[in-house]
MIDOSE-1310 file (N, C-alpha, C; in nm, 2 decimals, decimal comma, always signed):
residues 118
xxxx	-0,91/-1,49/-2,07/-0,82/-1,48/-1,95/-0,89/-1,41/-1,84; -0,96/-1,34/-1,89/-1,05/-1,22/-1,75/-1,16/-1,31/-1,71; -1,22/-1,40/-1,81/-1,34/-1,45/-1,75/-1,30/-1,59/-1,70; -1,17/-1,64/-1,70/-1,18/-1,77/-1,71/-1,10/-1,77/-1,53
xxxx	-0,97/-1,70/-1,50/-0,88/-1,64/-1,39/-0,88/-1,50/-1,32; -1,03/-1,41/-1,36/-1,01/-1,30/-1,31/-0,91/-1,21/-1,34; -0,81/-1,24/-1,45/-0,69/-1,14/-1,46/-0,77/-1,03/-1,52; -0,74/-0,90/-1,48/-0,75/-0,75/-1,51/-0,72/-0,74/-1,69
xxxx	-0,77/-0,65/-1,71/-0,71/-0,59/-1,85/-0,74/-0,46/-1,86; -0,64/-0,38/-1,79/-0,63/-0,29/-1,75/-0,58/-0,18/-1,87; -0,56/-0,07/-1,87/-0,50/-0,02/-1,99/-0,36/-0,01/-1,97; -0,23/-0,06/-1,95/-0,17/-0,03/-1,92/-0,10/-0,20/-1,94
xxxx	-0,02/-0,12/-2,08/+0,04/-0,28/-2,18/+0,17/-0,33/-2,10; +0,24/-0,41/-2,08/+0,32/-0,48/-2,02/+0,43/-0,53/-2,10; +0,56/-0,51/-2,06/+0,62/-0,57/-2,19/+0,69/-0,71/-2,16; +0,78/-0,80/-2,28/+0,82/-0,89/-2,26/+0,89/-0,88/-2,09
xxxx	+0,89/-1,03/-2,07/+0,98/-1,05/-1,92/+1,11/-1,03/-1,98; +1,15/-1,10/-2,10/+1,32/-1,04/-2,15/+1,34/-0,93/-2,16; +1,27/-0,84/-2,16/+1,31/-0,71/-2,19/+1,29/-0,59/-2,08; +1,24/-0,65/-1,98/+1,24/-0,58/-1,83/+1,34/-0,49/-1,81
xxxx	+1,31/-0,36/-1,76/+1,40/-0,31/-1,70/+1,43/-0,36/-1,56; +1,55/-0,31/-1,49/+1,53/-0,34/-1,37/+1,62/-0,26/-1,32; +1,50/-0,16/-1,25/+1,56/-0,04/-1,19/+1,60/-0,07/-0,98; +1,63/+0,01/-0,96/+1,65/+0,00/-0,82/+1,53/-0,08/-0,71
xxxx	+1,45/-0,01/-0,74/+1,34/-0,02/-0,66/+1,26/-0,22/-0,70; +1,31/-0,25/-0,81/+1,24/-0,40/-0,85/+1,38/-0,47/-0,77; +1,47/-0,44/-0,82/+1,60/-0,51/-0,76/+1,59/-0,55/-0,59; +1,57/-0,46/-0,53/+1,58/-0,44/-0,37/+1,47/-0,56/-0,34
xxxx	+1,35/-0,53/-0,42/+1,21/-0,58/-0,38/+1,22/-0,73/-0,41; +1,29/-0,76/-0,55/+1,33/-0,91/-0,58/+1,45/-0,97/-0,50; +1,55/-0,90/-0,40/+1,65/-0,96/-0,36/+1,55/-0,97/-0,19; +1,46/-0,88/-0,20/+1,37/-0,91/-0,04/+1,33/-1,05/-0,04
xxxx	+1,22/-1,05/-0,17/+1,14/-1,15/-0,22/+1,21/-1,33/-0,19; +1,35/-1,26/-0,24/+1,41/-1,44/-0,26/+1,46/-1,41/-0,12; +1,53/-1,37/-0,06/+1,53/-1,38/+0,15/+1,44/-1,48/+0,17; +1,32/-1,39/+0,16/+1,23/-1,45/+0,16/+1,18/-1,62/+0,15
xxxx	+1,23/-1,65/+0,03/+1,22/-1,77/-0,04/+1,31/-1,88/+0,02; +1,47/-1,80/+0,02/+1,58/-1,84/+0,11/+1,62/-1,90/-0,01; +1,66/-1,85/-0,11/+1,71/-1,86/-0,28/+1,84/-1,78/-0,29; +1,90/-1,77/-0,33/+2,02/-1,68/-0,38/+2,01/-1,63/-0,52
xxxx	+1,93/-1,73/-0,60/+1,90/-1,63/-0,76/+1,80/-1,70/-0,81; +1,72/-1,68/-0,93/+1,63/-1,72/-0,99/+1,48/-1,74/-0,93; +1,40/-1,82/-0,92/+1,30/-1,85/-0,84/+1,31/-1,94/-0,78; +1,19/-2,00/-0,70/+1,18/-2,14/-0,64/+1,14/-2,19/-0,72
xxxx	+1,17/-2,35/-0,71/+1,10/-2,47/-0,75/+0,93/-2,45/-0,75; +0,90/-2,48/-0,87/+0,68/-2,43/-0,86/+0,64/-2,52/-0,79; +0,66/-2,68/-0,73/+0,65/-2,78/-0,71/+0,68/-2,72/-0,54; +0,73/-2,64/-0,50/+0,76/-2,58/-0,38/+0,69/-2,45/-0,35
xxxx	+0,61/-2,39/-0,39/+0,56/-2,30/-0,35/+0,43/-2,31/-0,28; +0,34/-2,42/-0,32/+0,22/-2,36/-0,30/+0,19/-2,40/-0,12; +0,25/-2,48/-0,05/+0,27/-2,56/+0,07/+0,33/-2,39/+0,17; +0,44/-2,34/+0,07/+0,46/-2,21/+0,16/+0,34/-2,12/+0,14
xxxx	+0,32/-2,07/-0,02/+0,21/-1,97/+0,02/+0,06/-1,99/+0,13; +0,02/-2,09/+0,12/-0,07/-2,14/+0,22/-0,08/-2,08/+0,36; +0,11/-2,14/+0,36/+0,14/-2,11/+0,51/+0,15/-1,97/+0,59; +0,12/-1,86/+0,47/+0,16/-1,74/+0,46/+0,03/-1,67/+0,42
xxxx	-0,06/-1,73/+0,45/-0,20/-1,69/+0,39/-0,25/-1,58/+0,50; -0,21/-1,51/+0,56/-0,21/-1,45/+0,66/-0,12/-1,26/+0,65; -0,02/-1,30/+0,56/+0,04/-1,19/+0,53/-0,03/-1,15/+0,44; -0,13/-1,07/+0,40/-0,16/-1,05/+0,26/-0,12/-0,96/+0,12
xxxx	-0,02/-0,87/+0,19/+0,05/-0,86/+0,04/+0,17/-0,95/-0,02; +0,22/-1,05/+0,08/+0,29/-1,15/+0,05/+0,24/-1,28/+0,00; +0,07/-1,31/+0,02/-0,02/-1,37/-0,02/+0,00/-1,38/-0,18; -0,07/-1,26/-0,19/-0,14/-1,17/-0,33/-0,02/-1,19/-0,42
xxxx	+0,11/-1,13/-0,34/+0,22/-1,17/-0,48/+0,32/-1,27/-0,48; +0,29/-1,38/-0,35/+0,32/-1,50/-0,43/+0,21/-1,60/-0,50; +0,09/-1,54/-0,46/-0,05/-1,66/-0,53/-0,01/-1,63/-0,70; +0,00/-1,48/-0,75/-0,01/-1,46/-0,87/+0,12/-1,51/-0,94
xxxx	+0,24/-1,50/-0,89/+0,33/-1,55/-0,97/+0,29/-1,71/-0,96; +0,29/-1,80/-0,87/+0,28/-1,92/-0,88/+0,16/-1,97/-0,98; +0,01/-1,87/-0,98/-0,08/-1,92/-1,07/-0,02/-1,88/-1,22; +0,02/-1,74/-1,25/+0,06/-1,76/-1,38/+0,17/-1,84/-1,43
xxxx	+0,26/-1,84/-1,33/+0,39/-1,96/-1,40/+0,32/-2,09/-1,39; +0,19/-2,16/-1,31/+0,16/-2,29/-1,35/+0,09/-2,32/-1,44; -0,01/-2,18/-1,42/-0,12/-2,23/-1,54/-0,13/-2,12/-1,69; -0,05/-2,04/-1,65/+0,00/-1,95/-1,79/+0,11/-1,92/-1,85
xxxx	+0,22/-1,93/-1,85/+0,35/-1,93/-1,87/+0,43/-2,01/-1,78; +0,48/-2,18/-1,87/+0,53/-2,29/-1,78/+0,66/-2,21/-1,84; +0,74/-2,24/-1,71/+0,89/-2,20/-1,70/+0,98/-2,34/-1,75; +1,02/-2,35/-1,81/+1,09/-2,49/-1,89/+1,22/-2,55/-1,75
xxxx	+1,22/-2,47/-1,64/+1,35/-2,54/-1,59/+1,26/-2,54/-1,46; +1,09/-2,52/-1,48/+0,99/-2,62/-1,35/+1,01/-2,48/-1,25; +1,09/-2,35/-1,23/+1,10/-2,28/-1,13/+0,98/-2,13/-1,15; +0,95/-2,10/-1,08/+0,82/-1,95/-1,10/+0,93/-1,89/-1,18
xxxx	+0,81/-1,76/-1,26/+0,88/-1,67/-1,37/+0,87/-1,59/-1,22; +1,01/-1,53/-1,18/+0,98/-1,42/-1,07/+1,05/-1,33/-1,15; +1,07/-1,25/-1,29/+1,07/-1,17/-1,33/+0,92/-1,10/-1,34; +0,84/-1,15/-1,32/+0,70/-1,09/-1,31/+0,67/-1,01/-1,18
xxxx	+0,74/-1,05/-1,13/+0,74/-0,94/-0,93/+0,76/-0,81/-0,99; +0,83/-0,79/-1,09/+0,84/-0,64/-1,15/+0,66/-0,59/-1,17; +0,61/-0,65/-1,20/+0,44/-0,57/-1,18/+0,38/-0,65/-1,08; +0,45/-0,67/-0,97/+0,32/-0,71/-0,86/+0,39/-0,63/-0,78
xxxx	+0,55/-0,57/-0,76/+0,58/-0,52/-0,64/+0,48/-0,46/-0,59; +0,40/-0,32/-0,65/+0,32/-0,26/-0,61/+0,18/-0,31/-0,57; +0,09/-0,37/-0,52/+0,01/-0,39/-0,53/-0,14/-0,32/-0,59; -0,10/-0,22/-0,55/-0,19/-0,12/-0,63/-0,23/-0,13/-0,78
xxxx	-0,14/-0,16/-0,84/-0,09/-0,18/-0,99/-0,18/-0,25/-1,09; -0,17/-0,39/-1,01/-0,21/-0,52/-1,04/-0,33/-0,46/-1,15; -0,40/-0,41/-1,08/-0,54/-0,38/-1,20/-0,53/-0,35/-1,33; -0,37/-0,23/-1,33/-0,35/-0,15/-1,41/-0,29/-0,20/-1,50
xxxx	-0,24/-0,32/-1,48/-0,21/-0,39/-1,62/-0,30/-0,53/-1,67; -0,26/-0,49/-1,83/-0,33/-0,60/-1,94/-0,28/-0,70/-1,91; -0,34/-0,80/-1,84/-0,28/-0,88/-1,85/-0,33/-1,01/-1,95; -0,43/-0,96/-2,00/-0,51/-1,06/-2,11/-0,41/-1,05/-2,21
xxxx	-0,34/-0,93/-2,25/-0,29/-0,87/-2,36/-0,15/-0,95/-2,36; -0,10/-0,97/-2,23/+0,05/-1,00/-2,15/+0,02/-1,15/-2,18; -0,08/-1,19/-2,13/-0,09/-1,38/-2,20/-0,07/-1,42/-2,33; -0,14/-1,31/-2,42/-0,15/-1,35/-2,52/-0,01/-1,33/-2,61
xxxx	+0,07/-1,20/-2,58/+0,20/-1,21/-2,61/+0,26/-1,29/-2,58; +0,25/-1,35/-2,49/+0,35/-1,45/-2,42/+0,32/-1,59/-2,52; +0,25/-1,60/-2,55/+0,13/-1,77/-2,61/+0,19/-1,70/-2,77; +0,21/-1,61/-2,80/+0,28/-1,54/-2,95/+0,40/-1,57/-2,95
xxxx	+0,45/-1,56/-2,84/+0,64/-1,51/-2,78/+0,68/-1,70/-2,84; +0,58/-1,80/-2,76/+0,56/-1,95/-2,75/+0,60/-1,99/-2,88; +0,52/-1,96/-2,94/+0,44/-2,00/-3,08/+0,57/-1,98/-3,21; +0,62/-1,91/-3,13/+0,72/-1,87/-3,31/+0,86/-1,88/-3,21
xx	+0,88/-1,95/-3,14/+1,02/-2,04/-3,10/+0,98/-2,13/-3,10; +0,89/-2,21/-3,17/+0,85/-2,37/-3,22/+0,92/-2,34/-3,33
């Protein structure tokens, strides 16, 4: 995953997306995010994002955290109802962060998480 998408593997382990907390400060930033989107809940359509991020390529922390949600919900964690995992905005709000987590470690849970609900 580091050598293949540049994702970090940072020290700093990540837990399930079900198991998120969701404190004030992710809530506010996720209800900005979908404004944003012009969503009322859930994510957008993946099949709709990348036409806006493009268009947005200009903002760059709005860049940065919609490139990464859109690259890992397409090409690392398919969302079964086709929409981005935007429970993952919980480790991009910050930008700073990004580094600080595993996210080699977070793939591979997730590809574990997969594997034994077959």
């Amino acid at each position: 995953m580091h050598a293949t998408f540049g994702l970090p593997m940072g020290i700093v382990q990540m837990q399930n997306l079900k198991h998120l907390n969701h404190d004030v400060a992710y809530i506010k930033f996720l209800d900005n995010w979908r404004r944003r989107w012009n969503i009322a809940r859930g994510g957008p359509h993946i099949g709709s994002m990348l036409e806006i991020i493009l268009e947005r390529v200009d903002r760059v922390a709005e860049f940065v955290t919609n490139f990464t949600i859109y690259v890992i919900s397409t090409c690392i964690i398919e969302n079964p109802n086709s929409t981005c995992h935007f429970l993952l905005l919980k480790y991009v709000q910050n930008l700073d962060n990004i580094k600080n987590y595993n996210w080699c470690a977070f793939f591979i849970q997730c590809v574990n998480d997969i594997l034994i609900e077959w």
